[in-house]
C-alpha positions in Angstrom: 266.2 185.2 -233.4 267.5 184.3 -237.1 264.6 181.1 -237.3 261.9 183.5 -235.8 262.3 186.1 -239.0 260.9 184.1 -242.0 258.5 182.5 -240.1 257.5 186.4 -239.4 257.8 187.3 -242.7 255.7 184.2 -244.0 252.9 184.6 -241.6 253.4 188.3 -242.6 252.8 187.4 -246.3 250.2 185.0 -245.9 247.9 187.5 -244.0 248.4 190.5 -246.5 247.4 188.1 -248.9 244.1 187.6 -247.2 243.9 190.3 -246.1 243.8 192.0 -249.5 241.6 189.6 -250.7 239.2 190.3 -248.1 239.7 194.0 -248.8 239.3 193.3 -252.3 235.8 191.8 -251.3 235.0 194.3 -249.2 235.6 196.8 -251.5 233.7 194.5 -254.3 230.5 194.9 -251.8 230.8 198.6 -251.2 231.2 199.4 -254.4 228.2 197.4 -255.0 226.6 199.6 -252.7 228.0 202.8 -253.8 226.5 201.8 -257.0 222.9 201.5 -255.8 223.4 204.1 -253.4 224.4 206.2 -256.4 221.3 204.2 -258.5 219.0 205.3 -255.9 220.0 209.0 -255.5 220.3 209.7 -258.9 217.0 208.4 -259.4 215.6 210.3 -256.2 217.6 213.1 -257.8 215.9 212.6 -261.2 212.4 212.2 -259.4 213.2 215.4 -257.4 213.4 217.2 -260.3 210.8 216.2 -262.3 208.9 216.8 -259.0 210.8 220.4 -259.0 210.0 220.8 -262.6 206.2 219.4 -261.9 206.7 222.3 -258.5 208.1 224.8 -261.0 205.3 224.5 -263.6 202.7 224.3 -261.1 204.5 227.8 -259.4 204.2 229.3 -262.7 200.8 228.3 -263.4 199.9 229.4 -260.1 201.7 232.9 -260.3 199.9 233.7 -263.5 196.4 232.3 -261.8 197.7 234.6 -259.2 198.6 237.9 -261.0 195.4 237.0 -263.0 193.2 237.1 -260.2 195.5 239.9 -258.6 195.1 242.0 -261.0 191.4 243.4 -260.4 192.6 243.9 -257.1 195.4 245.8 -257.7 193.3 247.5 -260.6 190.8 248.5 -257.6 193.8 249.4 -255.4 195.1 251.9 -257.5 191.2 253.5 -258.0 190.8 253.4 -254.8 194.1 254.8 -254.0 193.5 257.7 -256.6 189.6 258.2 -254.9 191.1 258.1 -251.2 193.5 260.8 -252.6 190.5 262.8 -254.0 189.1 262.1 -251.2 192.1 263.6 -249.0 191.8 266.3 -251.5 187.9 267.0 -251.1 188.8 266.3 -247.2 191.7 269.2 -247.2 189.6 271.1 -249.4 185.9 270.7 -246.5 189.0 271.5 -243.8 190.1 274.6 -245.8 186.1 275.7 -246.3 185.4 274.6 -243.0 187.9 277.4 -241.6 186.7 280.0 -243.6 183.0 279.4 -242.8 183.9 279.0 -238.9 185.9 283.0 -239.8 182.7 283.8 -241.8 180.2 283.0 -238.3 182.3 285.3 -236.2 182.7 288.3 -238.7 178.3 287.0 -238.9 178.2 287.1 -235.5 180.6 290.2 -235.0 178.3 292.1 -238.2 174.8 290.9 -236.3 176.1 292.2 -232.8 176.6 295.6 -234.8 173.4 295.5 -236.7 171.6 295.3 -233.4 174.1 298.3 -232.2 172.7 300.2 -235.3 169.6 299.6 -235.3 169.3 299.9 -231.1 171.1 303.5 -231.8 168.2 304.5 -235.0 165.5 303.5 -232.7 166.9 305.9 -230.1 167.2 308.7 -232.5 164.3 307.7 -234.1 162.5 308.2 -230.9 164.5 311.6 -229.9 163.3 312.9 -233.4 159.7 311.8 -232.7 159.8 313.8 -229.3 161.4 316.8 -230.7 158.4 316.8 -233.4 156.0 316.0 -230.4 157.5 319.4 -229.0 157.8 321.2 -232.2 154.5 320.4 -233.1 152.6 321.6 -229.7 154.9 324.8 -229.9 152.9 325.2 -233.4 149.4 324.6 -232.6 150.2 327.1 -229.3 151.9 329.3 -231.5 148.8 329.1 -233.8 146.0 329.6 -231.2 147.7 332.3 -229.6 147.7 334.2 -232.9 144.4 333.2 -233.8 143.3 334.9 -230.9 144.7 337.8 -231.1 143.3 338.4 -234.7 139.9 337.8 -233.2 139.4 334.8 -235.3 139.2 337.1 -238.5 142.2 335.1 -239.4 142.7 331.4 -238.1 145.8 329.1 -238.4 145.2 325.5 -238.3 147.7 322.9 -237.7 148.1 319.2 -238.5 150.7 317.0 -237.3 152.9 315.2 -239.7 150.4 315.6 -242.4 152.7 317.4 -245.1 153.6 314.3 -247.1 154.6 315.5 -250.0 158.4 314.9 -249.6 157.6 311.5 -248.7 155.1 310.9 -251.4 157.6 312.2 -253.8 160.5 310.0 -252.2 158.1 306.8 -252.8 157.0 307.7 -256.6 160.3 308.1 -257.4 161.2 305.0 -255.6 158.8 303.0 -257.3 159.6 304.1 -260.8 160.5 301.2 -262.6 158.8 298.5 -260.7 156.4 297.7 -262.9 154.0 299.2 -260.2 151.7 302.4 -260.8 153.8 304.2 -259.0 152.0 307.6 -258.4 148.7 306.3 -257.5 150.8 303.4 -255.1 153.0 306.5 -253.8 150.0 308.3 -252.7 148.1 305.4 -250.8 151.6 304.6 -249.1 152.1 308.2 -247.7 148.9 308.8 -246.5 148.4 305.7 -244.7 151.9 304.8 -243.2 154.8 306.8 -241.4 158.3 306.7 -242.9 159.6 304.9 -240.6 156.9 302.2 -240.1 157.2 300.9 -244.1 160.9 300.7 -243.6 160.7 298.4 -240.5 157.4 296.5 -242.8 160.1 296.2 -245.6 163.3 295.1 -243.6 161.4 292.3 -242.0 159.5 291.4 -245.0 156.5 291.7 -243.7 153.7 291.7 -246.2 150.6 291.2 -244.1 151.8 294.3 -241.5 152.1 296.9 -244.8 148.3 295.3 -246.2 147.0 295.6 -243.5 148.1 299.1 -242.8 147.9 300.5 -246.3 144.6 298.8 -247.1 146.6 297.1 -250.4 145.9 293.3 -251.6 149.1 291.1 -250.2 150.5 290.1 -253.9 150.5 294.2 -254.4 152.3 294.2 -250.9 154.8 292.4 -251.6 156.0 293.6 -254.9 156.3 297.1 -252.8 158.2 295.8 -250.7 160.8 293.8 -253.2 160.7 296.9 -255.1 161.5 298.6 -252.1 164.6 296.1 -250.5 167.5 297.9 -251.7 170.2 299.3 -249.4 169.5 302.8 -251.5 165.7 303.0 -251.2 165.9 302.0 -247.4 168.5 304.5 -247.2 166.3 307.2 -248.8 162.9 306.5 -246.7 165.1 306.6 -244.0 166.0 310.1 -244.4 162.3 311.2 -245.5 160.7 313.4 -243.1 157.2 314.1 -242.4 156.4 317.6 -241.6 153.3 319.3 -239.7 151.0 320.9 -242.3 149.9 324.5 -241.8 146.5 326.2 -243.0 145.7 329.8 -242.8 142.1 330.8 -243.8 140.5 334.4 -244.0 136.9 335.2 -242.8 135.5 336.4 -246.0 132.0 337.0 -245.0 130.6 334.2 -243.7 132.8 331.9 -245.0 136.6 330.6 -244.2 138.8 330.4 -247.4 141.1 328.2 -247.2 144.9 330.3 -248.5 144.6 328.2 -251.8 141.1 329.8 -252.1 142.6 332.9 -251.5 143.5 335.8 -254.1 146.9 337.9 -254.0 145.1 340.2 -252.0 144.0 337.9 -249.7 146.8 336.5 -249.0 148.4 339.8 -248.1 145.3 340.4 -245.7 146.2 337.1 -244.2 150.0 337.0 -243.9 150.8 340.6 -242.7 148.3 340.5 -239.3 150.1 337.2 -238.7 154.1 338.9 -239.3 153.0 341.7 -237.3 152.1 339.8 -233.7 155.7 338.7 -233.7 157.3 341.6 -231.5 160.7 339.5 -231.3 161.6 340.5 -234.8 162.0 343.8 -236.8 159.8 343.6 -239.8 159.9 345.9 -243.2 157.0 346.4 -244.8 157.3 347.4 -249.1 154.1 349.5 -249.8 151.5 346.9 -247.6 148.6 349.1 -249.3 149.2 348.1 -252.7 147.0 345.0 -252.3 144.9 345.9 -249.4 142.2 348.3 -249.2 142.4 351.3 -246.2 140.1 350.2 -244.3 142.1 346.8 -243.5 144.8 348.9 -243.7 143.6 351.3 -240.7 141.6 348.1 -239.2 144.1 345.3 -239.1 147.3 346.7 -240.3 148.0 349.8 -238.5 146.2 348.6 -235.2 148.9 346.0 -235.2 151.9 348.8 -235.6 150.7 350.5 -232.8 150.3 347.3 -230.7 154.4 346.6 -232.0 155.4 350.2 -230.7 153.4 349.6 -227.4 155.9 346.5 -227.2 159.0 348.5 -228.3 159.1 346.3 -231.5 161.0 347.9 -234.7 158.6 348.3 -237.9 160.1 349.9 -241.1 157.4 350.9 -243.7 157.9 351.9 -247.3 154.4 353.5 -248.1 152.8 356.6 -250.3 149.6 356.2 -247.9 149.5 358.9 -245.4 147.3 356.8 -242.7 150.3 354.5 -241.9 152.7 357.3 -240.6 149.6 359.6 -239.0 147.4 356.7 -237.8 150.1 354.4 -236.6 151.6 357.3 -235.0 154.9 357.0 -236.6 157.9 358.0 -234.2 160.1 358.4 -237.1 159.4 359.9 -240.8 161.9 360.1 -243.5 160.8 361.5 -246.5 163.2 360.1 -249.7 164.1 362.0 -252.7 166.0 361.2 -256.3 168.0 362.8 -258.7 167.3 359.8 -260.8 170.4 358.7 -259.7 170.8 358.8 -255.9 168.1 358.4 -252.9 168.0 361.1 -250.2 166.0 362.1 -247.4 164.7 365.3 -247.7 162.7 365.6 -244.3 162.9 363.3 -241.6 161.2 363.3 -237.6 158.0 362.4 -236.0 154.4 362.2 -237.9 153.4 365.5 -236.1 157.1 367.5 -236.4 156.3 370.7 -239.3 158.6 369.3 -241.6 157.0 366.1 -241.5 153.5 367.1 -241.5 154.4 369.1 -245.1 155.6 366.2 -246.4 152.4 364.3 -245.5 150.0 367.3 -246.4 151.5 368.1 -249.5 152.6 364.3 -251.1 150.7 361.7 -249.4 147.3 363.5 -249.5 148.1 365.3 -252.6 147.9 369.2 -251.0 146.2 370.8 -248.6 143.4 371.8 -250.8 142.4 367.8 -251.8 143.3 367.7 -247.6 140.4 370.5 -247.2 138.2 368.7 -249.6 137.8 365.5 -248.2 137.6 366.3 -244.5 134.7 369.2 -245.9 133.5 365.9 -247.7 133.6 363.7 -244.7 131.9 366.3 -242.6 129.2 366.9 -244.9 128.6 363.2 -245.1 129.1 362.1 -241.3 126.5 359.7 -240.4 124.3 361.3 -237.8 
């Protein structure tokens, strides 16, 4: 064992010796290695980044390309994200306008559904109006041949239907005033040619050739009539214009019928009182009826007509100085009035032939027995034979 040790430690020293060297050699190669390894990557490293640089460059060149040609775009995106909210806007706003015009058609639809209401109810009064004229107006013309016929035709009463215009007439010149239009002569074609009623329906449905054709007017005149005539107010007021029948009373004057505008004051009494009189229905009161007729209408037409009301049990009160009412006409009941210039009394009342009456009438109404005496000696003398 004490021989083996130095040869173990020699053997020892010998291969640490070559052993370093060969470490020292093997380290001399890798190092060699490191340093081309390191060689190579710094020179990859420096290529990298002159290709990174190169990369960055062309990155920034590109970006600005890119926000140059971006840009525009974004330019246009922002218009047209500013128009699409206009758009929005316009769209909200059609939505908003849409509901109002879809609540506008029903209250449309509700307002036509009335109008038709209205106008079915018009035409229904319109027609009950019409009948009760229809009625009205035979009543008339009976009424006015039954009292033509009892005045023997002396006195006859003529009636027209619906040809009073004048309210109408008036209505349409007053109308038309303003219009540019002669109104007055226009006025007068209008009401003698149409009814009320038909140039409102001509003028709400705007029909020019219906109103021509009817009033015998050109189509430009036509229309300006009914423009002039479109107004709520004006259809309004020929609504409520009525036509009324139109009466005539003529007198047989001779041979000739005079129309009561022909007529004088006189006249007129002679036809009016006959007419009063055949009415038994009603009490009439008569205010000196001789003043402006002569006695022999008096005795012919008046007082034959007093009688004919007593025979019916109708009440007549006459205020007369002519003695041939209350003796004639048989009067049941006389009052004869006084005055104190202040106060009215009666001083005799009764029948025509009662004593106290019969003074009153010989002594006031045929101015005294003696002008009494006279005129029946004169009537006598002068009888016809």
């Amino acid at each position: 064992m004490g021989a083996v040790a130095p040869i173990r430690e020699i053997l020892e020293s010998v291969e640490a010796a070559q052993l370093e060297e060969a470490i020292q050699d093997e380290v001399a190669v890798l190092s060699g290695s490191i340093k081309r390894f390191v060689q190579e990557i710094e020179e990859t490293a420096n290529q990298l980044m002159q290709i990174a640089n190169d990369s960055d460059e062309r990155l920034r060149l590109r970006d600005v390309q890119l926000r140059s040609e971006a840009e525009p775009v974004r330019t246009s995106l922002d218009q047209t994200e500013r128009g699409l909210g206009a758009v929005t806007a316009e769209l909200r706003d059609l939505d908003a306008q849409l509901d109002r015009l879809a609540s506008v058609e029903v209250q449309l639809r509700e307002l036509q559904s009335q109008e038709h209401r209205t106008l079915a109810e018009r035409q229904f009064v319109l027609e009950v109006l019409e009948d009760a004229g229809e009625t009205l107006f035979d009543l008339r013309h009976r009424a006015a041949r039954s009292i033509t016929d009892k005045l023997d035709h002396r006195v006859q009463i003529s009636v027209r239907h619906l040809a009073d215009t004048a309210a109408f007439r008036r209505a349409l010149s007053e109308l038309l005033q303003g219009s540019g239009l002669k109104y007055n002569v226009l006025s007068e074609a209008l009401s003698t040619s149409v009814l009320p009623f038909t140039l409102l329906r001509y003028v709400e449905q705007g029909d020019i050739d219906g109103l021509s054709q009817a009033s015998g007017l050109p189509q430009d005149r036509a229309a300006r009539i009914i423009a002039a005539l479109s107004g709520g107010s004006a259809l309004s007021r020929i609504a409520g214009t009525k036509l009324d029948d139109s009466v005539d009373f003529r007198l047989q004057d001779g041979a000739v019928l005079k129309s009561a505008g022909e007529l004088s004051t006189g006249q007129k009494c002679a036809v009016t009182m006959p007419i009063v009189l055949t009415d038994p229905s009603r009490i009439v009161i008569l205010d000196q009826p001789e003043d402006h007729l002569d006695n022999q209408f008096l005795v012919e037409r008046v007082i034959t007509n007093l009688i004919a009301r007593s025979d019916a049990e109708a009440q007549t009160i006459v205020a007369t100085h002519n003695p041939n009412i209350p003796v004639i006409g048989s009067a049941v009941q006389v009052a004869s009035l006084a005055s104190d210039g202040t106060h009215g009394v009666v001083d005799a009342e009764g029948p025509f032939d009662s004593a106290a009456v019969v003074k009153v009438i010989t002594s006031l109404m045929e101015g005294g027995r003696r002008a009494f005496d006279q005129r029946a000696e004169f009537y006598a003398k002068h009888r016809d034979p």
